[in-house]
C-alpha positions as CSV (number, residue, x, y, z in Angstrom):
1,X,-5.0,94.4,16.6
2,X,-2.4,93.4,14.6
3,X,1.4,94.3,14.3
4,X,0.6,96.8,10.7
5,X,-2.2,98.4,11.9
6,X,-0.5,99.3,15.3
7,X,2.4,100.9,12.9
8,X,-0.1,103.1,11.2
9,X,-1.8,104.0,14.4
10,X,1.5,105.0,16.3
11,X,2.5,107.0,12.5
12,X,-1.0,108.9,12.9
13,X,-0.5,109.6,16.6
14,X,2.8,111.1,15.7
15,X,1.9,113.1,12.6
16,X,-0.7,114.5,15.2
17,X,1.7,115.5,17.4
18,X,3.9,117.4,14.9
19,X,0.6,118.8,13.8
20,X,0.2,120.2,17.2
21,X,4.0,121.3,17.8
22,X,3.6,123.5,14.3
23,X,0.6,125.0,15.6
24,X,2.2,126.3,18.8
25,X,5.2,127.7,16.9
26,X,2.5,129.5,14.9
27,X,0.6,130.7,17.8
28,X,3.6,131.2,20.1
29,X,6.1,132.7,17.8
30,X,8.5,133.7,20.7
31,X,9.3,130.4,21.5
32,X,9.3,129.4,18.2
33,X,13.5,128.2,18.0
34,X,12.6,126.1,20.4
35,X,9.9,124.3,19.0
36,X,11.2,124.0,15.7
37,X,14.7,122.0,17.1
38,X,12.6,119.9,19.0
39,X,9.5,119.3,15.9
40,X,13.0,118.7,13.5
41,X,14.8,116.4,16.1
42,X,11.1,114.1,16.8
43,X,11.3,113.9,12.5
44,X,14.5,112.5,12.2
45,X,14.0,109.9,14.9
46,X,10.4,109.0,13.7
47,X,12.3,108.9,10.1
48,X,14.9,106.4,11.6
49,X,12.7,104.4,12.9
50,X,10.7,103.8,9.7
51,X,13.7,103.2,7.5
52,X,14.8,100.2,10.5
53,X,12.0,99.0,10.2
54,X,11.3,99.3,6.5
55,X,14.8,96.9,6.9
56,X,13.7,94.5,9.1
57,X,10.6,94.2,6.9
58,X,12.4,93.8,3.8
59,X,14.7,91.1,5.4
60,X,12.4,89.0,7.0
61,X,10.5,88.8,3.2
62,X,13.4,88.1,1.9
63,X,14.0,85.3,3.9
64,X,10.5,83.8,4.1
65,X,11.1,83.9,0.2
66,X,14.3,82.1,0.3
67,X,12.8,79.4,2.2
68,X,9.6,79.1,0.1
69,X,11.6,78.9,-3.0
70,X,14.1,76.1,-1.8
71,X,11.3,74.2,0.1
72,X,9.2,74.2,-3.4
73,X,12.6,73.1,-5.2
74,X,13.1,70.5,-2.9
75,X,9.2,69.1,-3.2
76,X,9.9,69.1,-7.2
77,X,13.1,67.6,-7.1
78,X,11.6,65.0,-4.8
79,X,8.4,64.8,-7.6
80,X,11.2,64.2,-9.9
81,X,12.7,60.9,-8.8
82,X,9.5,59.6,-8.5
83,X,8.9,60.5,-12.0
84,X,11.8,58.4,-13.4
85,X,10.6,54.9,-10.8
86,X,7.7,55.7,-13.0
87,X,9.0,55.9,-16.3
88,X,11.7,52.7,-15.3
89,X,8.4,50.6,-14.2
90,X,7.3,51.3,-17.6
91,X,10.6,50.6,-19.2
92,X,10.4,46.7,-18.6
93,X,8.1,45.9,-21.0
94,X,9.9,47.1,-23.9
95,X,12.9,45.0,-23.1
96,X,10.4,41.6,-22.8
97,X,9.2,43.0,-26.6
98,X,12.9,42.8,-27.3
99,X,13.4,39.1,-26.5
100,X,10.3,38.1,-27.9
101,X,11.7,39.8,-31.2
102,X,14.8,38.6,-31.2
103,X,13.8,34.9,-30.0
104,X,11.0,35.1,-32.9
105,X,13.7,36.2,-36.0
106,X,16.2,33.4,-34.1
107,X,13.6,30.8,-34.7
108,X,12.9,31.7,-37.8
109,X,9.2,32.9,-36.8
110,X,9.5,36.3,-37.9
111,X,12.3,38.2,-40.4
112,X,14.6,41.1,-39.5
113,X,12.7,44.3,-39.4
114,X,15.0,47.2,-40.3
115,X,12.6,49.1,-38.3
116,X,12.8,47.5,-35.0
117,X,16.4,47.6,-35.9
118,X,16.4,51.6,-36.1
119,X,13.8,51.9,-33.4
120,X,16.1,50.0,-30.5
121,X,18.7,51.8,-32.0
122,X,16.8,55.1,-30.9
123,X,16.5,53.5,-27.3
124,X,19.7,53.2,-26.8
125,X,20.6,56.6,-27.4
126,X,17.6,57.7,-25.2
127,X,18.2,55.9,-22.2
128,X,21.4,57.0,-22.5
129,X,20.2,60.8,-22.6
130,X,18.4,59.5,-19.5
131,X,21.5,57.9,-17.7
132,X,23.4,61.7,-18.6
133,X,19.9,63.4,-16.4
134,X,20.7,61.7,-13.6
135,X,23.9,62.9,-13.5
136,X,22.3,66.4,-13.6
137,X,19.5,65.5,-11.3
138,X,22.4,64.8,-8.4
139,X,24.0,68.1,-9.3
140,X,20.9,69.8,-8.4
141,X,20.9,68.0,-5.6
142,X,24.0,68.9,-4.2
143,X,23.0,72.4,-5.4
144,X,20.6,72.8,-2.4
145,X,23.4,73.4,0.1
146,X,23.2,76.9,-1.1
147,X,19.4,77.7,-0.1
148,X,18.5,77.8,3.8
149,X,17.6,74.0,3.7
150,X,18.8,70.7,5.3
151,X,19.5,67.8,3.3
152,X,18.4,64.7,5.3
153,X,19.5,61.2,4.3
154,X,21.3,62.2,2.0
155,X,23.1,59.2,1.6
156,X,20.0,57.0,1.0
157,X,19.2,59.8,-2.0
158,X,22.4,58.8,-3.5
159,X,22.0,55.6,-3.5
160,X,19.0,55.6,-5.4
161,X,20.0,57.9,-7.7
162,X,23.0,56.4,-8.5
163,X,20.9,52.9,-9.2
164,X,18.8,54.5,-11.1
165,X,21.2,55.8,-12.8
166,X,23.3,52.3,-13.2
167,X,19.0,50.4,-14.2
168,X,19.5,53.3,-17.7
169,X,22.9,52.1,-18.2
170,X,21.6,48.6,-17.9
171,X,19.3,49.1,-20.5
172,X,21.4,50.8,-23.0
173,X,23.2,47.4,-23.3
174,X,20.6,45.5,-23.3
175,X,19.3,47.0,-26.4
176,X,22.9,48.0,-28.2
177,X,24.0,44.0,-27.8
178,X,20.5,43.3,-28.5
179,X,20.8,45.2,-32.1
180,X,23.9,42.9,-32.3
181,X,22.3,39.9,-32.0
182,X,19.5,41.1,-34.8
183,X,22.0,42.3,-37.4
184,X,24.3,38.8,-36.8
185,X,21.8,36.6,-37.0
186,X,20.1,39.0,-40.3
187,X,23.8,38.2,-41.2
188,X,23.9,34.6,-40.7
189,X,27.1,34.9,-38.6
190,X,26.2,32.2,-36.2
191,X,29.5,32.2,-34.4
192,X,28.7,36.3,-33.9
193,X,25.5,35.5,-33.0
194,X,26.2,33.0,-30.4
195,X,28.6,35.1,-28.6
196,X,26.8,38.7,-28.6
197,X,23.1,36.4,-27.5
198,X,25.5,35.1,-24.8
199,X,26.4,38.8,-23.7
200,X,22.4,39.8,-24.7
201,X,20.9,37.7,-21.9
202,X,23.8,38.7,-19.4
203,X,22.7,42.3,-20.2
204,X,19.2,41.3,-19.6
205,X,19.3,39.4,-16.5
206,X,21.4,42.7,-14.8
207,X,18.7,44.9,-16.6
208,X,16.1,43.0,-14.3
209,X,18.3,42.7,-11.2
210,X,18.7,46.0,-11.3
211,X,14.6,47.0,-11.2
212,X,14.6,44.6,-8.4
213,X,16.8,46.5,-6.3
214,X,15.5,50.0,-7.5
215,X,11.8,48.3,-6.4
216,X,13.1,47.9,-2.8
217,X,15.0,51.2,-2.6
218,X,11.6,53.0,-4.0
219,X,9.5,51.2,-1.4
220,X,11.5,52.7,1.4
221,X,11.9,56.1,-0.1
222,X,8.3,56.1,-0.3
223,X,7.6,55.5,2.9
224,X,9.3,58.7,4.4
225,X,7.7,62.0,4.3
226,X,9.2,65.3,3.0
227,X,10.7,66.0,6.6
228,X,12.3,62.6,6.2
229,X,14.7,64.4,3.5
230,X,14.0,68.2,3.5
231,X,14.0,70.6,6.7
232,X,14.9,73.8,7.4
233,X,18.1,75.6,8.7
């Protein structure tokens, strides 16, 4: 039997009982005084008791709640880091399209497309937008010290969100010197163009550095579970 239907039983029992008493007083009016003090005295405890408990009740929900709430904030946040390694594995091939683009108008292969121009132009200001989420996305993480949770290596979450967060910056100059390199050799400013291709390829090289060390930070964030990261207080 469990711990509700026991309550209802015990309310039953005592409804009886003050059922009962009543009917005495009826029967017995002589000693009625008596009866009533003691029928109204049994009420008000019984009453007590069902508001305290009513109390506890509506605590413990409210804590169960609490916790289900941060625990399922803490699984998406989680979700959500794994959703950007996603997107930034993704990311690499747009900046080999770049080089090949910019080595093909270099050589002479292909001309300068005003809409590649605009189109990295547009990646730039995206993975900037993306660099300015991660930003957020640690806020929210320090956010969690107000629900009934325990952040656990914490300082291996940082780390990876701050490289991720350093890989977007990456590629937003990548593709801005990039652009440069398009529009100077579009220009025929070779001097230009030497010197911004010069800071193009340092760009790139730190762009792929970077997804190297995100790769290795991934693999070991990977391979903890939730409890790794999340537990209760």
């Amino acid at each position: 039997m469990n711990k509700i239907n026991k309550i209802l039983i015990g309310s039953v029992s005592a409804l009886c009982i003050i059922g009962t008493l009543t009917l005495l007083k009826a029967v017995f009016n002589d000693g009625g005084k008596m009866v009533t003090d003691w029928i109204s005295a049994f009420s008000n405890a019984l009453m007590a008791g069902a508001a305290v408990y009513a109390a506890l009740q509506a605590k413990r929900w409210f804590s169960n709640l609490s916790y289900a709430t941060a625990f399922n904030k803490a699984a998406e946040f989680l979700s959500k880091i794994d959703a950007e390694i996603d997107e930034i594995n993704g990311c690499l091939h747009k900046t080999d399209e770049l080089h090949e683009n910019i080595t093909a108008v270099h050589k002479g292969i292909i001309r300068f497309d005003i809409s590649v121009y605009q189109s990295n132009d547009n990646l730039v200001s995206y993975y900037y937008s993306k660099s300015q989420s991660i930003i957020k996305l640690k806020q929210e993480y320090e956010q969690f010290k107000r629900w009934p949770i325990e952040r656990c290596q914490v300082k291996s979450i940082y780390e990876i969100l701050k490289n991720i967060n350093v890989f977007y910056g990456s590629m937003v100059s990548t593709f801005d010197i990039g652009n440069n390199v398009l529009i100077n050799i579009h220009n025929n400013e070779d001097n230009n163009t030497t010197i911004y291709y010069d800071e193009y390829m340092k760009a790139l090289k730190k762009t792929r550095e970077q997804s190297h060390v995100l790769d290795s930070l991934y693999r070991d964030f990977n391979n903890k579970s939730f409890s790794h990261y999340f537990t209760a207080k």
